[in-house]
C-alpha positions in Angstrom: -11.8 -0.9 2.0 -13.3 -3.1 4.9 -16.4 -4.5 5.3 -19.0 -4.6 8.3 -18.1 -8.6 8.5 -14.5 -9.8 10.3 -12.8 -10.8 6.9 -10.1 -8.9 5.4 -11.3 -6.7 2.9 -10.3 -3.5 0.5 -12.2 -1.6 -1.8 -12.7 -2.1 -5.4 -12.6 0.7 -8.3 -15.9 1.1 -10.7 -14.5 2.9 -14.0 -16.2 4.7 -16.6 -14.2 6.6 -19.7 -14.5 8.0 -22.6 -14.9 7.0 -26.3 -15.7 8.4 -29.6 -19.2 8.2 -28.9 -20.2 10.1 -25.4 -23.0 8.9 -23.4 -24.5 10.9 -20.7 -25.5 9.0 -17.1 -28.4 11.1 -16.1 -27.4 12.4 -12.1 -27.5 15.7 -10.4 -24.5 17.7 -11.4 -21.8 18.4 -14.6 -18.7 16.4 -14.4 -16.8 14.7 -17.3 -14.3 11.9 -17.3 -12.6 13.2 -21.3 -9.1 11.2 -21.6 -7.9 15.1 -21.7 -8.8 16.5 -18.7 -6.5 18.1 -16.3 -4.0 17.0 -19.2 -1.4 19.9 -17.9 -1.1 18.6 -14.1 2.4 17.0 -15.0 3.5 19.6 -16.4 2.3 22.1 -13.4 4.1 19.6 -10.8 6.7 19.9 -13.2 7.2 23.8 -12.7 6.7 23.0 -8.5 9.3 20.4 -8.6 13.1 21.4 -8.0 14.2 18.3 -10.0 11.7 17.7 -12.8 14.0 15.0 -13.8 13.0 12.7 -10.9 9.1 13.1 -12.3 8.1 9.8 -13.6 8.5 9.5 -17.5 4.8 9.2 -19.3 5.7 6.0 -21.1 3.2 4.8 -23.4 2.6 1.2 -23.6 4.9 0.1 -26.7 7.7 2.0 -24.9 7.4 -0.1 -21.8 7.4 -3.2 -23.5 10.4 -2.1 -25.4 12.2 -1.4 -21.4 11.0 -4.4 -20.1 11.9 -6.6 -23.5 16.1 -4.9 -22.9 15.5 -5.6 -19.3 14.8 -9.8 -19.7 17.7 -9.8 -22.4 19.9 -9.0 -19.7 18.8 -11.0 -17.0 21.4 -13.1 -16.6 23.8 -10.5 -16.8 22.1 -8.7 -14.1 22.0 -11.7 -11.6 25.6 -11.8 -12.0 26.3 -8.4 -11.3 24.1 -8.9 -8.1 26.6 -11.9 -7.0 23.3 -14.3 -7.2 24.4 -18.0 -7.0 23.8 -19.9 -10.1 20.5 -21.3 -9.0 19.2 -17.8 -9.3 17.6 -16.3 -11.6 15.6 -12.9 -12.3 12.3 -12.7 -14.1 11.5 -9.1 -14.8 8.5 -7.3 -13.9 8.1 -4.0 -14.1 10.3 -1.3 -15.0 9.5 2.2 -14.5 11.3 5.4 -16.0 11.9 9.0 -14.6 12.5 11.4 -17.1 15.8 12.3 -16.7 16.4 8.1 -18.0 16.6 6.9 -14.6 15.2 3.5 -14.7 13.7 1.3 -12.1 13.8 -2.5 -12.7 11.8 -5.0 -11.2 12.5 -8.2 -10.6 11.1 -11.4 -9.5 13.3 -14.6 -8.4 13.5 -18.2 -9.3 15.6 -20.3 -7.5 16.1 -24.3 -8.8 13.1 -23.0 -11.2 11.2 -22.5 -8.1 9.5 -19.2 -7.7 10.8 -17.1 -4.9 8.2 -15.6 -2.6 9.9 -12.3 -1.1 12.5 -12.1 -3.2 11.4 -9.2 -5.1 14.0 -6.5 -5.7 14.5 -3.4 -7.6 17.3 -2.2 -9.3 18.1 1.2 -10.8 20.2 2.0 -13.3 21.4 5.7 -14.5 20.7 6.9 -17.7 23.9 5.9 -19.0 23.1 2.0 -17.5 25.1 2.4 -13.8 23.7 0.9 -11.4 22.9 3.4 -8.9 20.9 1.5 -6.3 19.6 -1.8 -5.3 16.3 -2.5 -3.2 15.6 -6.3 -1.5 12.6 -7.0 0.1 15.0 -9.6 1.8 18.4 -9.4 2.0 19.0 -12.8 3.2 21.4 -15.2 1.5 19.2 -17.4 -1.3 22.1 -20.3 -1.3 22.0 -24.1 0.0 18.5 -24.4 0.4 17.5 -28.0 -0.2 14.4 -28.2 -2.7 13.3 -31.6 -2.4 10.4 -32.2 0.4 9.1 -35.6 1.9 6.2 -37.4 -0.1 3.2 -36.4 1.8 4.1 -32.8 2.0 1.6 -31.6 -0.5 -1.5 -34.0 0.8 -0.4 -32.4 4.6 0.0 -28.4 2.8 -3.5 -28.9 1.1 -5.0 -30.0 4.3 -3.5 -27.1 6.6 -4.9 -24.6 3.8 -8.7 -26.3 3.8 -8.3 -25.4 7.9 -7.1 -22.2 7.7 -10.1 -21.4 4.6 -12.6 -23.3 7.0 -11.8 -20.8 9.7 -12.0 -17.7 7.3 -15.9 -19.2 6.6 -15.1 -20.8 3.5 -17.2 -24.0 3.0 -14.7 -25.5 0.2 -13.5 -28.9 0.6 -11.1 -28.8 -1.7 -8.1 -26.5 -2.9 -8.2 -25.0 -6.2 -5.2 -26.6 -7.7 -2.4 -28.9 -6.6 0.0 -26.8 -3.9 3.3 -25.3 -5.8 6.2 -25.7 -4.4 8.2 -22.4 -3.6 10.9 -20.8 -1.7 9.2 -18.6 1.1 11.5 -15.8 1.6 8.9 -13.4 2.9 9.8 -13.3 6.5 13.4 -15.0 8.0 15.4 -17.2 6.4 14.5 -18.9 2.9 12.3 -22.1 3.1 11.1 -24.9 1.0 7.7 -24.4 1.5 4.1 -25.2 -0.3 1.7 -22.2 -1.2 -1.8 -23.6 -1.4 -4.9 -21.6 -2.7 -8.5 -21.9 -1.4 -11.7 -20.4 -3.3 -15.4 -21.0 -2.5 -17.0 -18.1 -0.8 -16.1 -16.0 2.8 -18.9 -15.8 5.5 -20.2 -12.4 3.9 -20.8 -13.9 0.4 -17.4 -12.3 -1.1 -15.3 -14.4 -3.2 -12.2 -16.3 -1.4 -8.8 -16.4 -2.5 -7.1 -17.5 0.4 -3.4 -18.5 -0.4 -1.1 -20.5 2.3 2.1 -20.9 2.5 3.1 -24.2 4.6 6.6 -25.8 5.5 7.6 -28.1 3.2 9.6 -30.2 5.6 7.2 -30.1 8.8 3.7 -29.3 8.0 3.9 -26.1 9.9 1.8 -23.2 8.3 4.2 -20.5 8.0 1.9 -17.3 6.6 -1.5 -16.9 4.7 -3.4 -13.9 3.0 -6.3 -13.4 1.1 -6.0 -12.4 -2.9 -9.3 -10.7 -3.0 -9.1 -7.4 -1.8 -12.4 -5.8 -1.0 -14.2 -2.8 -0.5 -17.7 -1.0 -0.3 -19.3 2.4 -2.0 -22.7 3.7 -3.0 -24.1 4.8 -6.3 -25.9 8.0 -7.7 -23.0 10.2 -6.4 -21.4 11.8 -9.1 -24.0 13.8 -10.9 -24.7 14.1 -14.1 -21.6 12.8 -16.3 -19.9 12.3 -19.6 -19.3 8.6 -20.5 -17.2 6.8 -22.8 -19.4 4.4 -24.6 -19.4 2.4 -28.2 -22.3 2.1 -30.9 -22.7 -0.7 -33.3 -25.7 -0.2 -35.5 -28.6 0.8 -33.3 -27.3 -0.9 -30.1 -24.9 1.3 -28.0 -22.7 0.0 -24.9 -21.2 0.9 -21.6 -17.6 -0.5 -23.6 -14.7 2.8 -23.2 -12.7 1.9 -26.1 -10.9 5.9 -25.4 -9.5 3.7 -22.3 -8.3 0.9 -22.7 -10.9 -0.6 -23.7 -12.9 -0.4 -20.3 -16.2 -2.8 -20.2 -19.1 -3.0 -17.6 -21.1 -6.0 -16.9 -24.1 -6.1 -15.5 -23.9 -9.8 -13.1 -27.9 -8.9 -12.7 -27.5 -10.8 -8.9 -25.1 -13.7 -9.8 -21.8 -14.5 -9.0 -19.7 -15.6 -11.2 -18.9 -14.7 -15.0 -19.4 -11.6 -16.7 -22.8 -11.7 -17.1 -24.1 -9.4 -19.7 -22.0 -6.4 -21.3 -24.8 -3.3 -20.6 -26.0 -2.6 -23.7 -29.2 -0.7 -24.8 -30.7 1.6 -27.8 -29.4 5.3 -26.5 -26.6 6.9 -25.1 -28.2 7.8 -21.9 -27.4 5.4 -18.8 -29.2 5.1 -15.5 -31.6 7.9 -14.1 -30.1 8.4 -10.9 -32.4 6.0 -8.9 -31.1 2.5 -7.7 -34.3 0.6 -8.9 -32.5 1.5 -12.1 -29.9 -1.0 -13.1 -28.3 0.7 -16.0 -27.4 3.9 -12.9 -25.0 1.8 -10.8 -23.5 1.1 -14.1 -23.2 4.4 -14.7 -21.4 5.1 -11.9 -19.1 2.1 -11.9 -18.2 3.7 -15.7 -17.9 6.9 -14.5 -15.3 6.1 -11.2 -13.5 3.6 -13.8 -12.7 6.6 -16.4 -11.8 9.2 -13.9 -9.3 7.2 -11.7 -7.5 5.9 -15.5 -7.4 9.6 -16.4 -5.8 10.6 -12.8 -3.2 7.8 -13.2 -2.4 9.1 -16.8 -2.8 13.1 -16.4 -1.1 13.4 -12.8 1.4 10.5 -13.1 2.5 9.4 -16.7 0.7 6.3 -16.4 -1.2 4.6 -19.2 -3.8 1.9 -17.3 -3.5 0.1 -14.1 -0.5 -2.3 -15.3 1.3 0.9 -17.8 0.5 -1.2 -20.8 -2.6 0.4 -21.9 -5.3 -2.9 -20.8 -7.8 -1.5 -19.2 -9.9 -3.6 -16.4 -13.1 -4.3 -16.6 -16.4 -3.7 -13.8 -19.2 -6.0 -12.7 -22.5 -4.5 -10.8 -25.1 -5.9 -9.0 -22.9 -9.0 -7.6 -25.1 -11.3 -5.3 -28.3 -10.3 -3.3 -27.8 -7.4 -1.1 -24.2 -7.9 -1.1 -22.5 -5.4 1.2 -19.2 -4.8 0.1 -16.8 -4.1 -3.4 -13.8 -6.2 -4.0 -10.8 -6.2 -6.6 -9.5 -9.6 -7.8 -6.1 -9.6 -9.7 -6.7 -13.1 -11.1 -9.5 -11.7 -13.3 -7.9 -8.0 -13.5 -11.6 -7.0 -12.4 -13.9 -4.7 -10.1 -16.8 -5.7 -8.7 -20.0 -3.9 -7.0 -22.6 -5.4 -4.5 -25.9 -3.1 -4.3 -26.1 -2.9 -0.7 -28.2 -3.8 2.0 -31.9 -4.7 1.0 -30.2 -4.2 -2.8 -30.8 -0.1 -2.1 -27.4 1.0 -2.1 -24.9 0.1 -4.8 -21.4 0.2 -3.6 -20.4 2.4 -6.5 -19.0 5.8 -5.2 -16.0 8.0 -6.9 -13.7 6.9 -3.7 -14.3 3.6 -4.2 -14.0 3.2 -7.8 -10.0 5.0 -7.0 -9.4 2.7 -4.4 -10.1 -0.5 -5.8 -8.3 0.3 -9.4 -5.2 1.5 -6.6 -5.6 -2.1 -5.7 -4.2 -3.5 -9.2 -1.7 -0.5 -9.9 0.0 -1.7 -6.3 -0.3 -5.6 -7.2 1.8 -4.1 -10.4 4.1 -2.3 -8.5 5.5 -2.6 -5.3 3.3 -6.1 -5.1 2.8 -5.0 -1.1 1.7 -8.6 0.8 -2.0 -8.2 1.9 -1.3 -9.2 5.4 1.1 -7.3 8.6 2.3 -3.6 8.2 2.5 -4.0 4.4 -1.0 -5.2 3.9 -1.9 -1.6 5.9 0.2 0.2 3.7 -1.5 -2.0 0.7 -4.8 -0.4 1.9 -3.7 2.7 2.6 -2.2 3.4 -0.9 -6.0 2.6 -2.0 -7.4 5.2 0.2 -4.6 7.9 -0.2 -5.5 7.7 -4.2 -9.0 6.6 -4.0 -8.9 10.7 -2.3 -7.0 11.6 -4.8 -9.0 10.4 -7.5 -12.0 12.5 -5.7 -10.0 15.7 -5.6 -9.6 15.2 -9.1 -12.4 15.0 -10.1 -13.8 17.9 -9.2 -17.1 17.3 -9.3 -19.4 19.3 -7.0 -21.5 16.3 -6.5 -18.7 13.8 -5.1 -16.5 16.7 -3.5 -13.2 16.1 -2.5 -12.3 15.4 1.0 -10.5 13.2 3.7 -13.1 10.8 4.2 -13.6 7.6 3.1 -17.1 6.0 1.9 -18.9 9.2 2.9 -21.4 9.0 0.6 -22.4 5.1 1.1 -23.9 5.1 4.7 -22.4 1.7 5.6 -22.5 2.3 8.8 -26.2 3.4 8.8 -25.7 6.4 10.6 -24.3 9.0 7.8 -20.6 8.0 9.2 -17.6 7.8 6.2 -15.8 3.8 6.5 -12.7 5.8 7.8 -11.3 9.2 8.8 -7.6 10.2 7.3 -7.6 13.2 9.6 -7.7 10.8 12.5 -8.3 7.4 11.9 -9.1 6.5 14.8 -12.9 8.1 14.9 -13.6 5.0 13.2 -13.5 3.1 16.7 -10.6 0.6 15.2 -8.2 2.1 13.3 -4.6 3.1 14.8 -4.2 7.0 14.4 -0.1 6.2 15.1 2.3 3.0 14.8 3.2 0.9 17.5 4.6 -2.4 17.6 2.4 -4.7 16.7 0.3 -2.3 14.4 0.7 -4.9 11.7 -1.6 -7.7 13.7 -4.8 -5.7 13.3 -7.0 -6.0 10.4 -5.4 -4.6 7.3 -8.2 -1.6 6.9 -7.4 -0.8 10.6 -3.5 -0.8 10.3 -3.8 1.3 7.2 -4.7 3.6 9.9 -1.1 5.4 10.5 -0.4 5.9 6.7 -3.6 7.4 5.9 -3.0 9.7 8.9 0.4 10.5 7.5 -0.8 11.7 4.4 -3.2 13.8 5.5 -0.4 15.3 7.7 2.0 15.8 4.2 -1.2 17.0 2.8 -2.8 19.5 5.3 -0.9 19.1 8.1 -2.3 19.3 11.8 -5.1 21.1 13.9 -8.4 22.5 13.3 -9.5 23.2 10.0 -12.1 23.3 6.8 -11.1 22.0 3.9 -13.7 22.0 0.7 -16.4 22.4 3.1 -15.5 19.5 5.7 -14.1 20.0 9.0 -11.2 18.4 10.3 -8.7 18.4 13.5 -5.7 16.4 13.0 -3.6 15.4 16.3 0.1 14.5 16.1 1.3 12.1 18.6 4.2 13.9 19.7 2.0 16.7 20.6 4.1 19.2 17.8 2.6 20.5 14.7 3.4 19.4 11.2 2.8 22.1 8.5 1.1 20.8 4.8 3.0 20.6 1.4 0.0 20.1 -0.2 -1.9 17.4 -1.1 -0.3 17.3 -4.8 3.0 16.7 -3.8 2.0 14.3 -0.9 0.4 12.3 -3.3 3.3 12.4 -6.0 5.6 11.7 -3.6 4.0 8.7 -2.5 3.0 7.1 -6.1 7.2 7.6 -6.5 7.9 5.8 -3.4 5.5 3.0 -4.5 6.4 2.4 -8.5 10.4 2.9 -7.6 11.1 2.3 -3.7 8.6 -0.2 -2.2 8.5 -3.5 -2.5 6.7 -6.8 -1.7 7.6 -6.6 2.2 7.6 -2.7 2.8 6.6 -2.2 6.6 6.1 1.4 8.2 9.8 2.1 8.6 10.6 1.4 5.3 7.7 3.2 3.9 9.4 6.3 6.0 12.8 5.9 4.2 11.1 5.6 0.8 9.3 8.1 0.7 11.5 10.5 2.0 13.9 9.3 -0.9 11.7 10.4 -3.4 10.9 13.7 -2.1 14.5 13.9 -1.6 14.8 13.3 -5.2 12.2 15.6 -6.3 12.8 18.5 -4.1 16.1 18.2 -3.0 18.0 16.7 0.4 16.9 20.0 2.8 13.9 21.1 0.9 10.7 22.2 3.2 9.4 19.2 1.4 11.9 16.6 3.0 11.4 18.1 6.2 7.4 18.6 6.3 7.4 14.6 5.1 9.9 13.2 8.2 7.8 15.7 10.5 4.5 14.1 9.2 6.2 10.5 9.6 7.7 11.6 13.4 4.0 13.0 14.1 2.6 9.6 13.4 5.3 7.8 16.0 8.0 6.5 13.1 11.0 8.1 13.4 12.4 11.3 14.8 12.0 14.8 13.3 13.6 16.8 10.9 16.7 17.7 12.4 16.7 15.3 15.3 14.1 17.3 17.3 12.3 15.5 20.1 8.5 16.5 21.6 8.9 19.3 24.4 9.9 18.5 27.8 14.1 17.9 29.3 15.6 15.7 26.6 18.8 13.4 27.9 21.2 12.6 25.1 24.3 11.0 24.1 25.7 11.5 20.7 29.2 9.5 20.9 29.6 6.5 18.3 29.5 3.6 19.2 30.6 0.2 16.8 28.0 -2.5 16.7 29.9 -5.4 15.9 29.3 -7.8 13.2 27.7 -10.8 14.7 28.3 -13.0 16.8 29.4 -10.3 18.7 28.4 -9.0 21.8 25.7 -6.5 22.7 27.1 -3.1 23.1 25.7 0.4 24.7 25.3 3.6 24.8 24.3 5.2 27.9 22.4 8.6 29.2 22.5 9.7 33.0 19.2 10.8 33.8 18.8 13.8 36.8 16.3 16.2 38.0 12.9 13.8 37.3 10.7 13.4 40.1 9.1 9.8 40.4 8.7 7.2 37.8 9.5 7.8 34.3 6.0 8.4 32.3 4.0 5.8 30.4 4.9 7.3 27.1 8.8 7.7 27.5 9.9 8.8 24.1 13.1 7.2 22.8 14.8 9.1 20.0 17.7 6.4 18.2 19.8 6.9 15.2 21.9 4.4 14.0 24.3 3.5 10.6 23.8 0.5 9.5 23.3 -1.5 6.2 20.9 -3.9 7.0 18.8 -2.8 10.3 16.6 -6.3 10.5 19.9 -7.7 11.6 19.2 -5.6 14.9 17.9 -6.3 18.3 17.8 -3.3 20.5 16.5 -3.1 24.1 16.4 0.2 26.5 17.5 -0.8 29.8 16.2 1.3 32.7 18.3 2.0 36.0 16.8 -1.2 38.1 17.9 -3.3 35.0 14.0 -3.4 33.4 14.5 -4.4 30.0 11.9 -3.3 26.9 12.3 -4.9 23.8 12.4 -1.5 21.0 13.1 -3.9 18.3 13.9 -7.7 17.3 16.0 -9.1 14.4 13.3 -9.5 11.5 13.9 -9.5 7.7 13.7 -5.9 7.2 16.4 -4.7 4.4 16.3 -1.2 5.2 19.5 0.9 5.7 20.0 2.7 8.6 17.5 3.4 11.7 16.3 7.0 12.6 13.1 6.5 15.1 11.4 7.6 17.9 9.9 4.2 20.4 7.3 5.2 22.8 7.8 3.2 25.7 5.6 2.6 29.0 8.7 2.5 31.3 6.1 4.0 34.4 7.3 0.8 36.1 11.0 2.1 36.4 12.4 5.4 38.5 13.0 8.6 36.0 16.7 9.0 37.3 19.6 6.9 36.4 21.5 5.7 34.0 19.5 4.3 31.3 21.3 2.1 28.3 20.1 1.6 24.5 21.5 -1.8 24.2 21.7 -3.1 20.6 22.9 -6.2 19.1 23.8 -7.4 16.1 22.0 -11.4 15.2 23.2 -12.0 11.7 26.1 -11.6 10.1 27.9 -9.5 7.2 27.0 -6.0 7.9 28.1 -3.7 10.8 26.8 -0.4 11.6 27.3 2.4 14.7 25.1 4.2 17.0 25.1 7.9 16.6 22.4 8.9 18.7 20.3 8.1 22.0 18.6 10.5 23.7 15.6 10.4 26.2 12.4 12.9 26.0 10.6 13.4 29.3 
């Protein structure tokens, strides 16, 4: 979640479960976070699902120890199979399992010893070990890349990371550690580069993290993000509540050994440490008012125990990382500390109270979001900065929702609104609107290029939009007692397939088909994959999900279809050649349009091809006007199927008009199938 200041923030989950002993947070209502609750969802989704045995497997955490211990004994093996060179090697990460024995490996990369930033990948193997599919967050050749960097290259990285933290309001004058050499594979070709990390404080008192990658060879700073991910909430929300709590003697504590093991601190206005575990002589936390210390605590407990029991219930999955650790929560960081924040280096949540200390950012939402935070940092691993930091954030808030829907709780109601209950804004307004992001006054309601340069909680904008689309689909309408009117920026509807499977379908697409680098079009193609494999390939599913995803201005509709108006298309192949061949074309005579062609010219391509960052593609208009659609990047997705907006209002309507694409790198080839014009 974002904060009011200009650093880039996301929100941070509270959590609260339950033990053998139950304490009761005294609030308005009569919710309860038991371990068992909703316990049959899986198996409901189950029935709903046309192939159960693309449902992820509920592993518990011995079992995916035992996958990932097979997985590193065959390491090498796997490399091999991969055609790796020899200074390659895979470090395994993750691996998930669908219950049909489908499993999804992932891997990290070393190369020379070095770690490999961007060189993520996933592989899935049948049940019977085939490998069925492989997934690179950058396809680019990892081979010749010389690993030895001038003398001075670490004094000159540390030095470019100091400037960038000094501009991000960090007063640290020194970095946290020596820089580590690494290949940075993120974006482009790999290069010998330095990542640097920077802590001290931001300019609105939350911790910094901020890690920067620099050339090793000249100095240049190549990329930087920030590793605390922030957020803000409220507290009092939830009602009155079952808690998971421990007793030893006469002392009882806020510690959910029925969850992991879940503890909440109490930092009592510091910041750092744990300060002190809460811990008092009852079982009843917190009284609903915020000049109580023990409610905020409460609450943190409370968000903390429903979001583990969502993950485990609805999905399979036992704790953030699937191993059964819980996280732990601090409250009551700093002095009227306006924000929430997640930090994977400590595996930990933490909760300022607000401004003037009268709000504690503690809400159900919040407490989803932020725990989404570590689940995606143990998953996919999406970078916190361009199109995949949006899609970083927006995974919070499409669960952090979730989470609230869950719940059930008449106090915290489930809806499409984020931070609702906190009153950041100090006008009753939610942080962000799903239905149309947009109302926020900086979020994008649609991708364009260049989406990925706005502020991560702002670029989330298109994804959360999306999802309420799968979910709910578009128009006027009241949902759970809010109201909500959804636009489409194709001006066509898009019809819900509930928010159940939206949500399934995305937590698939994240654990087995995302990975470090995933931008919007890739987060298109995954998730239609896994609704693909769950429903089938020409379910209403598939087809409500590429309708939600056209409606949102990335890629075309089910079916090809195009917004209304006289459509112009050409559907003869034509061969891209391998490069460095030429540019080639594929052409559309346009007749019968009076003046200019309009400022939001819509520009429907398909294309086959293996590797689509290899692609530059240009629409030329009959004076010769070029506009760029697309330039060569990094992206390892297969095939392109998209709709580009243009502004072409500059160029007459009718004419021959030319989608122009060329191939910049070489080893894969590919053909365009489609170009058609909407007016």
């Amino acid at each position: 979640m974002r904060s009011t200041h200009r650093r880039r923030v996301t929100a941070t989950g509270a959590l609260f479960a339950a033990a053998a002993l139950i304490s009761v947070g005294v609030q308005a209502g009569n919710a309860s976070a038991s371990p068992e609750d909703s316990a049959a969802t899986t198996a409901l989704k189950a029935q709903a699902v046309r192939n159960p045995g693309a449902l992820p497997a509920s592993l518990s955490p011995s079992q995916r120890a035992e996958l990932i211990r097979k997985a590193n004994s065959t390491t090498a093996a796997t490399a091999k199979s991969l055609g790796l060179s020899p200074q390659e090697k895979l470090v395994v990460r993750d691996v998930a399992k669908d219950q049909n024995g489908t499993t999804h490996t992932r891997y990290e990369r070393t190369y020379d010893g070095l770690p490999v930033l961007g060189g993520d990948l996933i592989v899935d193997h049948s049940s019977a070990g085939q490998t069925q599919n492989v997934i690179k967050a950058n396809r680019a050749e990892l081979k010749g890349v010389a690993t030895s960097a001038p003398s001075n290259a670490p004094a000159t990285a540390t030095s470019q990371a100091l400037k960038a933290a000094k501009a991000a309001g960090s007063k640290a004058d020194k970095a946290d550690s020596a820089p580590r050499k690494v290949i940075w594979m993120v974006q482009g070709a790999p290069t010998l580069a330095y990542e640097t990390v920077v802590g001290g404080v931001q300019d609105d008192g939350t911790p910094n993290q901020l890690h920067v990658i620099t050339d090793a060879k000249t100095g240049a700073k190549l990329h930087q993000w920030q590793g605390i991910e922030t957020g803000i909430g409220n507290t009092h929300y939830s009602g009155q509540v079952t808690l998971g709590t421990s007793q030893s003697g006469s002392s009882y504590t806020l510690n959910d050994s029925g969850r992991g093991g879940h503890k909440t601190y109490d930092l009592n206005h510091g910041s750092s440490g744990t300060g002190s575990l809460f811990t008092q002589n009852n079982d009843t936390w917190g009284d609903g008012t915020t000049s109580n210390a023990a409610t905020a605590g409460a609450d943190a407990a409370y968000g903390a125990g429903v979001t583990w029991d969502f993950y485990k219930n609805v999905f399979g999955r036992s704790g953030i990382r699937g191993d059964g650790v819980a996280a732990y929560s601090r409250v009551h960081y700093g002095n009227a500390y306006v924000n929430a924040f997640w930090d994977d280096s400590c595996f930990c949540m933490t909760y300022g109270d607000g401004t003037g200390d009268n709000d504690p950012l503690t809400s159900l939402d919040v407490a989803g979001h932020e725990m989404t935070h570590g689940v995606t940092a143990a998953t996919a691993g999406l970078n916190y900065a361009d199109e995949s930091g949006g899609l970083n954030e927006a995974t919070s808030d499409i669960m952090g929702t979730s989470v609230e829907f869950y719940a059930n709780n008449p106090a915290a109601p489930g809806n499409y609104l984020i931070g609702e209950q906190i009153n950041i804004n100090g006008n009753g307004t939610p942080l962000r609107y799903m239905d149309k992001p947009s109302k926020d006054g900086s979020s994008a309601d649609s991708w364009y290029a260049g989406v990925g340069n706005l502020d991560v909680h702002y670029s989330s904008g298109p994804a959360n939009h999306w999802f309420y689309l799968a979910s709910e689909g578009s128009g006027a309408k009241t949902i759970n007692g809010f109201n909500y009117d959804s636009p489409t920026s194709d001006g066509q509807p898009v019809t819900g397939i509930g928010r159940d499977k939206a949500q399934l379908i995305w937590y698939k697409a994240l654990t087995t088909k995302f990975n470090s680098s995933t931008d919007y079009a890739g987060a298109r193609a995954g998730t239609i994959a896994a609704a693909t494999e769950l429903y089938g390939a020409n379910s209403a599913e598939v087809t409500n999900v590429t309708n939600a995803w056209a409606a949102i201005n990335v890629g075309a509709r089910a079916g090809g279809g195009t917004p209304g108006g006289t459509v112009f298309e050409n559907t003869a192949s034509v061969a891209i050649p391998d490069s460095p061949g030429p540019a080639v074309t594929s052409s559309v005579n346009v007749t019968g349009i009076t003046g200019n062609a309009p400022s939001a010219l819509k520009v429907g391509v398909k294309i086959t091809h293996t590797y689509i960052g290899d692609l530059q593609i240009d629409l030329v208009a009959p004076n010769g006007k070029s506009f760029r659609l697309q330039n060569s990047s990094s992206d390892s997705t297969a095939n392109l199927d998209k709709t580009f907006t243009v502004n072409a209002s500059t160029a007459a309507a009718n004419g021959t008009w030319k989608l122009k694409v060329q191939d910049m790198a070489p080893q894969d080839v590919g053909t365009i199938t489609d170009f058609k014009l909407s007016f």
